[in-house]
N, C-alpha and C positions, 0 to 999 in steps of 0.2 A: 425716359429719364436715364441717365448717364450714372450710376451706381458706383463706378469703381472707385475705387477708395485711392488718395493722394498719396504720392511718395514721401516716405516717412508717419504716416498714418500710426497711430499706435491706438488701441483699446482705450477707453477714457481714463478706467479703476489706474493704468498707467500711467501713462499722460499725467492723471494729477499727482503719482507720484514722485516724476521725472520735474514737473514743475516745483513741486516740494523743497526735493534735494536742490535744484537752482536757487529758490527764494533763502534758503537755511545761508548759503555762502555769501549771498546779496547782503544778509544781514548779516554774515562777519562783518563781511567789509569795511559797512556802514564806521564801526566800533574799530575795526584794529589795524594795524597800520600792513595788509597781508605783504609779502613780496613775493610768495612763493607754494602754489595751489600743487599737490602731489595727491593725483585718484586711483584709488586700489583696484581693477577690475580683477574677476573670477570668472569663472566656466562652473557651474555645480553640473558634477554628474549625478544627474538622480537616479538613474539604477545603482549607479553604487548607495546612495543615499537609502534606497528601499533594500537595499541586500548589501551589507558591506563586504560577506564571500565573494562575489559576483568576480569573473575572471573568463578571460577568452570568448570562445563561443557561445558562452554563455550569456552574453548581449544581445546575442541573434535570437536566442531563445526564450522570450517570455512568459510569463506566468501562464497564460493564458494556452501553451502549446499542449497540441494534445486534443484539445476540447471543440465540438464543435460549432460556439459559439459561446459570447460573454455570460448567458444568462447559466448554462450547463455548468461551469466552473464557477458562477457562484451559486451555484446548489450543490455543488460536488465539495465547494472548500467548507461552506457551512453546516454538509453531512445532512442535507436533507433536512433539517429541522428549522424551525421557526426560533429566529434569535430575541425573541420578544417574549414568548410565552416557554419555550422552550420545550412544545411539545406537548403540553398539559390542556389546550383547549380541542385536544385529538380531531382537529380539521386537516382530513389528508390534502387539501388544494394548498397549495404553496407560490405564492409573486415574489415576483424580485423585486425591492422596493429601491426607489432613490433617497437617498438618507438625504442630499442636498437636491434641489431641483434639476434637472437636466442642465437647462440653460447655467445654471452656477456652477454644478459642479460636474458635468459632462458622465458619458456612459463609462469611466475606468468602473475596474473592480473595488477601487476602495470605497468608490459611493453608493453602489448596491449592496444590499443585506438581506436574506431571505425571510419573508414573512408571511405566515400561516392567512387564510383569505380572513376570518374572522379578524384577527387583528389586524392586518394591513386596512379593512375597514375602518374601524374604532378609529384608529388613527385618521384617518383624512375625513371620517362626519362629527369627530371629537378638536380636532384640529389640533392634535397629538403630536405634531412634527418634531417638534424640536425634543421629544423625549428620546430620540433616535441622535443616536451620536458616533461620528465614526471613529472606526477601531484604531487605524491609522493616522498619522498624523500628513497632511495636505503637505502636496511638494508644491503648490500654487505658489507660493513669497520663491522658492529657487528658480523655478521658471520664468519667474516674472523677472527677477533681478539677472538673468539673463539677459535677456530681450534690453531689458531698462539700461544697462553699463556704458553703450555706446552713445546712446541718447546723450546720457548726463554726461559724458566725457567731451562730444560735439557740443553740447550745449556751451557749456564751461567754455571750451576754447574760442568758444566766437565771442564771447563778453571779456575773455582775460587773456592776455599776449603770457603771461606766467604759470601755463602748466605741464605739468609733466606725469607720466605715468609707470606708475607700478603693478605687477603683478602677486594675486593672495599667496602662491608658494614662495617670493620673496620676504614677504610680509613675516610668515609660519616659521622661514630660515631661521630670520632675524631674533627671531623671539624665542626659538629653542636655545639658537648659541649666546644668549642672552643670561639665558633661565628662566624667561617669564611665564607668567601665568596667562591662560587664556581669557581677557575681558575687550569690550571695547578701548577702551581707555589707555591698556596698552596697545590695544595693536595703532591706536592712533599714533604714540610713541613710534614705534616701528615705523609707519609708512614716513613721518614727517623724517626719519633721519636720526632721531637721539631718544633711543630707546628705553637711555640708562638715567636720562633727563628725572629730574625731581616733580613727582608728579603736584598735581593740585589738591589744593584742601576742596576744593568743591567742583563738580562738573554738574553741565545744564543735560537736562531729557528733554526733548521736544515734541510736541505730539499734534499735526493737524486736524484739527475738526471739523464737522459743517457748521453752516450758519443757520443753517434753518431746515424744518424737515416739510417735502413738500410732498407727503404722500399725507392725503385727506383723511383717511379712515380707516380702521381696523381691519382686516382680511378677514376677521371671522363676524360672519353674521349673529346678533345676536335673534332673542325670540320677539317674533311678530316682525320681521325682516327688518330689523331697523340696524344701521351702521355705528358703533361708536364713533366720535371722533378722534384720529389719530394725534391730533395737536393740540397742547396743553399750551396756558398761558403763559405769556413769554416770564412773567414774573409771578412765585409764588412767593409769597411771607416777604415781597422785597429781595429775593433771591432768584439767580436764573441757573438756566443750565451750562457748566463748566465753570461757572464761578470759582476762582480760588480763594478760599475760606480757612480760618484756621480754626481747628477742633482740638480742643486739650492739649495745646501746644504746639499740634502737629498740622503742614501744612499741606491739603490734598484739594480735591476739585467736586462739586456738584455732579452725580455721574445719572440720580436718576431723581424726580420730585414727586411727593404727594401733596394734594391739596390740603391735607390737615396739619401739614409742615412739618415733616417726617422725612429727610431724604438720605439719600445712597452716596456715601461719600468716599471716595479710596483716591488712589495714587495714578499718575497718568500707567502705569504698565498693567494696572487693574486689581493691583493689591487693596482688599476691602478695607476702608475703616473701620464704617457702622454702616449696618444696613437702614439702618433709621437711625437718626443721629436728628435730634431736633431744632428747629431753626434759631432758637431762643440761645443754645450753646455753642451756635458758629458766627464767625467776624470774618466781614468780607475783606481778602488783600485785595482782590484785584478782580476787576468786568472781566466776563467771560469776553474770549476773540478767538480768532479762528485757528491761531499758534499760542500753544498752550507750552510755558515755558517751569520745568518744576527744578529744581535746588538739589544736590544730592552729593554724600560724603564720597571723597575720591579716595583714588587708594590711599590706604596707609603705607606700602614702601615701594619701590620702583620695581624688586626683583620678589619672586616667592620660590620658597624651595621646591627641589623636582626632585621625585624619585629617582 
């Protein structure tokens, strides 16, 4: 069987990113009357990203020089000790553990952490994982939007004879000799050409979801080997998942349910409501669907002062 992968191939977690950004402008369209599509591409360096000194040869040089091999430097940076107990269950055996799976979050040094043999146990026969959190924050979203710029730029121009493109140090220009502030919202000012333009009383957040979850059962075995099930019914209390509800005025989305009509309601960027917010004191606006579209105050002036 013939394995290699088509020209143009992209990772799915991609792919339905790139599909995303396509469908968001399908649906300007739909509504406004466009004549003129302008797309900002970047380059993130992520070593500068991970080191903002970073200069010269010092890109040839990484973390990791010196050592010889990834597991030695991450026992060297974490001083030998167990980041979990910190030393206190005196097990001298020490693993290097994967805070995210291999397959998810690959061999770098930010997703291993050194842990003592006792607890690196507990954790994988307790099913502990997710108490392990990385110290750094994932250059994955700059990477990807790498890879992703050229996609959605070719995409765009096979569907609209009207774009043109721009570059983020353009963008950065624009909005210093401005005076602006760094938001989306302006730098959308910025790429469109009138930066100084009167902003909006309200802008939309957009947030893709699934439609359904197709993984059957729990990962963790419970007692006498039985599996829970991973999928709840599609409707609790007359309510489902992502439903936008309003609660005490405010309007947020369905994020998690209980069967006793108790649920998790916050804002599409993941700001909490109520952790239990009862189904008695929410009113549905709108069926959950796969493009979750939420309302929100835009700036109040076009310029903000700069130091």
């Amino acid at each position: 069987m013939n394995r290699k992968k088509s020209k143009g191939w992209l990772a799915p977690s991609v792919q339905h990113k790139v599909d995303s950004h396509l469908k968001v402008v399908q649906l300007v369209h739909r509504i406004l009357p466009v004549t003129k599509i302008t797309v900002e591409v970047a380059q993130f360096d992520t070593q500068l990203l991970k080191n903002p000194s970073i200069k010269g040869e010092e890109y040839q040089q990484g973390e990791q020089m010196g050592f010889w091999n990834v597991r030695e430097y991450v026992l060297f940076r974490d001083k030998h000790t167990c980041q979990r107990c910190k030393g206190k269950k005196k097990d001298n055996i020490l693993n290097v553990h994967h805070i995210e799976s291999r397959k998810t979050g690959g061999d770098s040094p930010d997703n291993l952490i050194t842990l003592c043999e006792t607890c690196h146990n507990e954790i994988h026969q307790k099913g502990l994982e997710h108490t392990i959190k990385r110290k750094t924050q994932t250059l994955r979203d700059a990477s990807q939007m790498t890879v992703m710029r050229w996609f959605i730029y070719n995409g765009l121009k096979e569907r609209y004879p009207h774009i043109q493109l721009t570059y983020g140090y353009i963008t950065k220009n624009t909005r210093i000799t401005n005076g602006l502030g760094k938001s989306h919202e302006v730098d959308a000012r910025c790429i469109s050409g009138y930066p100084l333009a009167k902003p909006m009383d309200t802008v939309y957040h957009l947030k893709f979801v699934r439609k359904n979850n197709r993984q059957l059962h729990k990962a963790t075995i419970s007692k006498g080997g039985k599996r829970k099930s991973n999928k709840a019914e599609r409707f609790v209390k007359g309510f489902q998942l992502f439903d936008k509800v309003l609660y005490e005025g405010q309007e947020c989305f369905i994020f998690g349910r209980r069967s006793s009509g108790y649920f998790d309601i916050r804002k599409l960027d993941g700001t909490k409501i109520h952790a239990s917010a009862s189904y008695k004191k929410l009113t549905r606006i709108e069926y959950a669907r796969t493009l979750l579209i939420e309302r929100r105050k835009g700036d109040s002036s076009p310029t903000y002062a700069t130091a």
